[in-house]
N, C-alpha and C positions, 0 to 999 in steps of 0.2 A: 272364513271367520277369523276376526281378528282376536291374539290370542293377550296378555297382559299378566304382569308378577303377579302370581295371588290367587290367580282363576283354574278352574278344573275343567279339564275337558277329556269328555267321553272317545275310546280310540274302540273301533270295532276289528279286531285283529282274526283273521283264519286261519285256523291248523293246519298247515300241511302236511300231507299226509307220507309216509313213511313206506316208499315203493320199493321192494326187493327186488334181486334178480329171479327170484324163483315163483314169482306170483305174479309175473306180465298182463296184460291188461286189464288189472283187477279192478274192478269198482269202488272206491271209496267214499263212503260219506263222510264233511266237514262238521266239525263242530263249531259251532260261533262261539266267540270267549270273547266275554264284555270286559274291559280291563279299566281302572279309570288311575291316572297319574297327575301326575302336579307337573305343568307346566313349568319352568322355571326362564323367566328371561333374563339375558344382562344388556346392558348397553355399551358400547364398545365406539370407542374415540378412533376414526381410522385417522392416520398421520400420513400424511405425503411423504414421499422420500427426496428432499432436499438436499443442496448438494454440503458436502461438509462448509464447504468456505460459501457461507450464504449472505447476500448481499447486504453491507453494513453501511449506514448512514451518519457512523461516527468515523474520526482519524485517528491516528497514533498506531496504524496494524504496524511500521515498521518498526517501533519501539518493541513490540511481542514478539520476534523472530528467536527463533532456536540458534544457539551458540554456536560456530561451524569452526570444527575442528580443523586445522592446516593436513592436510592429504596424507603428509610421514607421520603425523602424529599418527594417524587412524592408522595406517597401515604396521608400525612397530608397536602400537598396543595391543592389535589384531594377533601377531606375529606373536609375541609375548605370555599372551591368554591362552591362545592355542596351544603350543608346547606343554604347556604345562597339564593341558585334557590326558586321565589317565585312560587306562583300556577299564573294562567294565568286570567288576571283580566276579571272582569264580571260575572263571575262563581257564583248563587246566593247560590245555593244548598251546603249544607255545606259537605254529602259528595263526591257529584261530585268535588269540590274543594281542599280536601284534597287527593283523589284519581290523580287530575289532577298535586297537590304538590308534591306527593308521585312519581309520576314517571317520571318526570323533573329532580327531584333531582337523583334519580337512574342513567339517562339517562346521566345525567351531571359527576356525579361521574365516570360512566364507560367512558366515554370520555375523559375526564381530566387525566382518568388514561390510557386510548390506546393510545391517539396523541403522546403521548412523544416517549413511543415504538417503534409504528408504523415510527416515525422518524427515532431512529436509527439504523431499519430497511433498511428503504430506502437509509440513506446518511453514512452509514460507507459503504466503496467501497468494489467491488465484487472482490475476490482474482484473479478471471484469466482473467481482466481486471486490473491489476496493473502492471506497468513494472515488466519486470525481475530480477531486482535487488532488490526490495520492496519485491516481492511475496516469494525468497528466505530469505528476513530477517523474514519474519512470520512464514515460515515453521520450523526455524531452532532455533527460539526466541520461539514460544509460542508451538512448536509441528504440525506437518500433522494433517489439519484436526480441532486443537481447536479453531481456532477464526471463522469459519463455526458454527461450537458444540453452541459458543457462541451465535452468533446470530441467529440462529434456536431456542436457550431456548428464548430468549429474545421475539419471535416473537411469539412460541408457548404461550407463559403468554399473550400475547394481546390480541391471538385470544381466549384464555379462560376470560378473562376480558371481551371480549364483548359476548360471549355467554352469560355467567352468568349476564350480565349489561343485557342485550335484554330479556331474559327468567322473569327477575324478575321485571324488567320495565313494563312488560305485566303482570306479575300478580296483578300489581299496581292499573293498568290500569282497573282491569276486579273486583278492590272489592264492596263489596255492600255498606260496609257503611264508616265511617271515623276512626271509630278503627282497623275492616280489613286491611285499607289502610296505617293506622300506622305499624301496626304489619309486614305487609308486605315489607314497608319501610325498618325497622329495621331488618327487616331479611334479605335482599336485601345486606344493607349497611355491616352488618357484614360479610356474607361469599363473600362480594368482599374484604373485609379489613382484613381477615383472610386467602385467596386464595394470597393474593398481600405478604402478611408477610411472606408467608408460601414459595412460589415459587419467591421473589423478588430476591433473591439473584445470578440469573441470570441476571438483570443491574449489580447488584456492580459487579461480576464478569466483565461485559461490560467496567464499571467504570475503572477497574484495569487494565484491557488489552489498555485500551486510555489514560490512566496517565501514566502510567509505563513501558509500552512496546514503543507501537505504537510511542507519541507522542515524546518518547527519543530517538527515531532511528534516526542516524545523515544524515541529509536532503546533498544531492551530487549538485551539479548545474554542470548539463550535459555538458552547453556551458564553463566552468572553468578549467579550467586544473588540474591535480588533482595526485601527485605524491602517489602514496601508499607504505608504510616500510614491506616489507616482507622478512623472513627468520623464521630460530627455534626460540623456546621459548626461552625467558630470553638472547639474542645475544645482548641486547642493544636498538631496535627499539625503544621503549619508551623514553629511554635517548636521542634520536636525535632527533623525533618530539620535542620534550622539546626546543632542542637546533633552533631549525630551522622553528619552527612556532609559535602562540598563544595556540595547543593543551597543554596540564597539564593531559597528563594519570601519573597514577601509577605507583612508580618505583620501584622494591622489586628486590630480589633474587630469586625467583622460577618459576616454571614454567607457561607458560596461566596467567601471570596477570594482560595483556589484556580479558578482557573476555566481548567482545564485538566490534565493527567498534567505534573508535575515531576520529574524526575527526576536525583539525585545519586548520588556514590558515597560508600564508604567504606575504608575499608584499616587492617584488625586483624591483628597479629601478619603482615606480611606477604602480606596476602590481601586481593584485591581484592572488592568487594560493591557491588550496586547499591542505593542506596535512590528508592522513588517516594512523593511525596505526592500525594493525590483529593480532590479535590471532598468536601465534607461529605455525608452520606445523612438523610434524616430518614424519619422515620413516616409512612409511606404506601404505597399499592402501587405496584405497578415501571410501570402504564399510567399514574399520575400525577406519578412520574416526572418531573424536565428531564434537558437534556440531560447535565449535571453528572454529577449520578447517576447518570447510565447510562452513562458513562465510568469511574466506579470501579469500578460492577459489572462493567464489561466487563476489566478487568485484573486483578478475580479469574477472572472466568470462563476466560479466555484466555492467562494467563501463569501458568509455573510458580513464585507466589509465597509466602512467608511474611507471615503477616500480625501486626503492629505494630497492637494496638486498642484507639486512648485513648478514656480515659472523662473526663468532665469534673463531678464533681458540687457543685459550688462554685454552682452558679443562674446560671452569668457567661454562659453560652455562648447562652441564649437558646433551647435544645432541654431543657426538666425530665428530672430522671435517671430518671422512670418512661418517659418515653416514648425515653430510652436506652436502657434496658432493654430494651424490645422490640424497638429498630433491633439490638439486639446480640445478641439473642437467635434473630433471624430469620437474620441475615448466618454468624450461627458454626451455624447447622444447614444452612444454603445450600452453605456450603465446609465443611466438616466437614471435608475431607480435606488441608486447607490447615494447615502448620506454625504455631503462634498463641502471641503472649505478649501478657498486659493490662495496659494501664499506667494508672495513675490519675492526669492531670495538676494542676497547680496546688496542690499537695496545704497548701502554704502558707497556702492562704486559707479550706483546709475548716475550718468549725466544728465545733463535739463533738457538735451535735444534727444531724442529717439535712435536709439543705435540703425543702423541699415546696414547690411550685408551687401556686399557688390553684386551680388546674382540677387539684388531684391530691388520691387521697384519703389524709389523713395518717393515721388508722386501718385501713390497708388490711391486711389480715390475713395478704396473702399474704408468706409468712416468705422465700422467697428475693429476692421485691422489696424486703422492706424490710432485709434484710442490704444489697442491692447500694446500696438511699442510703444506707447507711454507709460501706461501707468495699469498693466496688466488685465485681469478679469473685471468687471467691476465688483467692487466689495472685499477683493483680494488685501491679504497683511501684507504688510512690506515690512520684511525681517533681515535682520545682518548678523549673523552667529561675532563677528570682528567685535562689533561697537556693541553688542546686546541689543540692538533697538528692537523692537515690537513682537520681543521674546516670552515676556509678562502675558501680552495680550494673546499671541498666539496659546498662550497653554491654556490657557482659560477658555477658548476659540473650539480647542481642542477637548477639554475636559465636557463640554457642552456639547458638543457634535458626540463625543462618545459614551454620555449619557443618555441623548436622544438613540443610540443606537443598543445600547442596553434594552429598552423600553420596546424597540420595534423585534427583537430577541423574543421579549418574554411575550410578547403579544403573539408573532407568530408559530412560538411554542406550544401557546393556550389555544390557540385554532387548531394546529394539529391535533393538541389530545381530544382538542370537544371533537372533530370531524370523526378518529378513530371510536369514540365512543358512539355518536350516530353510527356507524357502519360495521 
């Protein structure tokens, strides 16, 4: 019978009956007791248990990390605090009171020095709970594998910090008189502060990976629209973020001197834009690949970008326009779905004949290779940061590719929340 908040229902309950030792198999007759009670229901929400670090669909987790103290710091603050733990008042016995002194202080030192750990244990995030685009700048910035490496030392030194804090606390604990409890102390104190000096260098390492790595990776804002500069090394990319945002990379002559995700803004007619500049890509497959490359590839794969892709056919850049070609031929069927405009840089210094590489074949028959060393993609800008040419037209090129890309943002933002609301 189903039961419901509000409703009465009848319970027929039987007496049992009251059998002594001194009246064995005695007969008893049951009384029936009609009882009648109020049901009462509630309804109860069960909740999964989820893992603390639960899968996030936005960026910026390394901008949240917990502050990481240098190893000595922890270690003479630890060192500091502890001295100063008194013994516990009323204690008449002089050496039950330094024994009771004695292992406060231990107890206190090994505390002072696991909390901190034990923290950035807990609140640096777990790698296959960070979007995909984060989880690729760690693999490919620190190595497979080391910022794990990392915090496993880090956690392994805690849980030997309280072993050793617990084992010698209790020997504190159990001396006879107040010189044992001395001795014991100081024994205590040194192979935690010689264990800490010895293996601390697992923070600093923690240290360095959250100062230098982590906290310098440039934060994307999903909901922003976000043009990305892709092509070979050395085509110019740098020279145009320059021109066309707040970003300031590096502008050299050789190759990769991007060596890492840059990232600027911009602000057209009131509207705010992201620009990133990549690492160069050249002709090869993705298992030959550095890690470069596979930082660019990773921010098309993983961010909702517009892609910016200069071409360079002047011979300067050190990659021949035949094998631009195919780097560009490969990339724009890869993202096909990715908003694109072509730009043709340096356009100042192209000649009227077609540049040719000597490992290239100048009678090559194929008509859309030998259009693109002339005169690049079709529809492509030809731009010269030198002389300003088709600097105007590019921004404008740009401001429209990244309003179209605003628009395809909020659209499939609006599908997500209608979908989550169906389901």
């Amino acid at each position: 019978m189903a039961l419901r908040s509000g409703f009465f229902t009848q319970l027929q309950l039987r007496q049992i009956p009251r059998v002594t030792p001194f009246s064995p198999g005695t007969t008893t007759k049951y009384r029936s007791l009609c009882l009648c009670r109020k049901i009462q229901t509630a309804t109860y929400v069960v909740a999964e248990n989820k893992p603390k670090n639960e899968s996030i669909t936005t960026v910026g987790a390394f901008q949240k990390l917990p502050m990481v103290m240098p190893s000595v710091d922890i270690l003479y603050s630890a060192l500091r605090k502890a001295k100063r733990v008194s013994p516990t008042k009323g204690i008449a016995n002089i050496a039950k009171r330094e024994r009771n002194k004695a292992a406060k202080q231990l107890d206190a030192l090994m505390k002072e020095l696991a909390v901190p750990l034990r923290g950035y244990s807990e609140n640096f995030p777990n790698r296959k709970y960070l979007h995909p685009y984060e989880r690729s700048l760690i693999e490919l910035t620190l190595g497979d594998g080391n910022y794990e490496q990392v915090l496993r030392r880090v956690d392994a030194l805690r849980k030997k910090v309280v072993s050793v804090g617990k084992e010698h606390a209790s020997l504190c604990a159990k001396s006879s008189s107040k010189r044992e409890a001395e001795e014991r102390l100081n024994e205590g104190m040194v192979k935690l502060e010689e264990m800490f000096n010895r293996e601390g260098k697992a923070v600093d390492d923690l240290l360095n990976v959250a100062k230098v790595t982590l906290r310098a990776m440039p934060v994307v804002d999903l909901e922003t629209p976000t043009l990305c500069l892709v092509g070979a090394p050395n085509v110019g990319k740098s020279s145009l973020v320059r021109v066309l945002s707040t970003g300031k990379p590096e502008v050299c002559n050789y190759p990769f001197t991007t060596r890492g995700i840059l990232m600027g803004h911009i602000t057209l007619s009131y509207q705010n834009f992201q620009v990133t500049d990549t690492p160069g890509l050249l002709r090869r497959s993705d298992e030959e690949r550095n890690n470069l490359e596979k930082l660019t590839l990773a921010v098309l794969s993983h961010l909702p970008t517009a892609i910016l892709y200069v071409h360079d056919l002047t011979g300067e850049c050190g990659t021949s326009p035949s094998d631009q070609f195919l780097i560009y031929k490969e990339i724009k069927e890869r993202f096909s779905d990715h908003l694109w405009l072509d730009v043709v840089s340096k356009c100042d210094l192209l000649h009227t004949s077609p540049v040719v590489f000597i490992t290239e074949n100048a009678d090559d028959e194929h008509s859309e290779m030998t259009r693109y060393r002339k005169t690049g993609p079709e529809g492509a800008i030809r731009v010269s940061i030198k002389n300003e040419e088709g600097l105007n037209e590019l921004k404008d090129k740009v401001h429209q590719l990244l309003v179209a890309q605003m628009e395809r943002i909020g659209s499939e933002s609006s599908n997500k929340e209608e979908a989550q609301v169906v389901t």
